[in-house]
N, C-alpha and C positions, 0 to 999 in steps of 0.2 A: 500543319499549323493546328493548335489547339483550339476547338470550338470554346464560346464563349460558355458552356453548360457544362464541360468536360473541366475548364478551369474553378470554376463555381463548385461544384462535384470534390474537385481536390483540396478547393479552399475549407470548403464545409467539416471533409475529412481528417486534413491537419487542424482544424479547431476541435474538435472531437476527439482527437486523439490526444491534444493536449489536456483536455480538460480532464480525462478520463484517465492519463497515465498512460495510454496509448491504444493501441487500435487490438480487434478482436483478435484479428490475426498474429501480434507481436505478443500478446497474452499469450493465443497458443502455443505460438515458437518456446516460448519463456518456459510455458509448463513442459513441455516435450522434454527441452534442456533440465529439468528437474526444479526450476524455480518455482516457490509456492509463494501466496504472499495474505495479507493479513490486512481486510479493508475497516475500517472504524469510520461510522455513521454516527458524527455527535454532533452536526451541527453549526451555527455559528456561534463563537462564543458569547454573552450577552452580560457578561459580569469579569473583572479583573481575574476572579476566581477559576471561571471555568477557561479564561484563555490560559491560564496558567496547568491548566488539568490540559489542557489538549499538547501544551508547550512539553509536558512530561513525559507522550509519549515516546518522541526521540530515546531520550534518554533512557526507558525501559528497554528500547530494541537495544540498546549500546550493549546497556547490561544485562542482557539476554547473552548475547553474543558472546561477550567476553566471562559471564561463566560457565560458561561449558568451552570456552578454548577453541572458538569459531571465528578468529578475526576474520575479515573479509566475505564474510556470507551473509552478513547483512549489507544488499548491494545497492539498494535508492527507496527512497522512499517520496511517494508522487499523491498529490490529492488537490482538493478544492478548499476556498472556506469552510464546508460542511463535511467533509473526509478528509481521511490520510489514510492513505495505503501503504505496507512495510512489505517489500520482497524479499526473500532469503532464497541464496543457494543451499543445495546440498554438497556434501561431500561425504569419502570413505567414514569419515567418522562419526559425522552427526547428520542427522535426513534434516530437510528443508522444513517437512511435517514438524517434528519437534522443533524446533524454533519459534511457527506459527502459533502453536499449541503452549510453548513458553511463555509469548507474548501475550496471546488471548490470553489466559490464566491473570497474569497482571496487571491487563487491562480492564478485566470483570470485575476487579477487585477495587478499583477507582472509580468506575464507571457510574454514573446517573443511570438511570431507570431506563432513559429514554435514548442512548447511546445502541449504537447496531453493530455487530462485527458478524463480516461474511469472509469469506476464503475467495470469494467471488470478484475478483478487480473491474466488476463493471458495478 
């Protein structure tokens, strides 16, 4: 039987994991398997404007993807109000890295002052 601190422990964990896109360990898994991903630190939105600036991100990773002829490697994208994190596979043809490095580029280009991007999913 599950002590009541052991339940608590896991409950804590699965909130944690969600919040954050998931646990340190599923990060690692993720990297090992070649997955990179691309976190954005802008914020809540506070104006029609900037929720619409964050709303655009999606749509840079789509067409990230699809011009360089990478369907399927951009595979979730997971964040908070103040984040959104974009994961990309690699494949023979194109690295996980260049996609990240597509996106970041794109997103610097829009970006407020005060916006953050890490390669870092925590």
């Amino acid at each position: 039987m599950e002590s009541f601190e052991d339940a608590r422990r896991s409950a804590l964990e699965q909130l944690l994991a969600g919040l954050t896109g998931g646990s340190a360990v599923a990060a690692a898994e993720a990297f090992a398997r070649g997955e990179r991903c691309l976190r954005v630190v802008h914020g809540d939105p506070d104006s029609p404007q900037e929720a619409r600036r964050i709303d655009s991100l999606a749509a840079m990773a789509e067409q990230v993807v699809l011009e360089v002829d990478a369907p399927g490697q951009w595979l979730r994208t997971v964040g908070t109000n103040d984040t959104s994190t974009f994961w990309f596979a690699g494949s023979a043809q194109v690295d996980a890295d260049f996609l990240v490095a597509a996106l970041a580029a794109r997103v610097l280009a829009i970006a407020p002052p005060w916006w953050r991007l890490s390669e870092d999913p925590a």
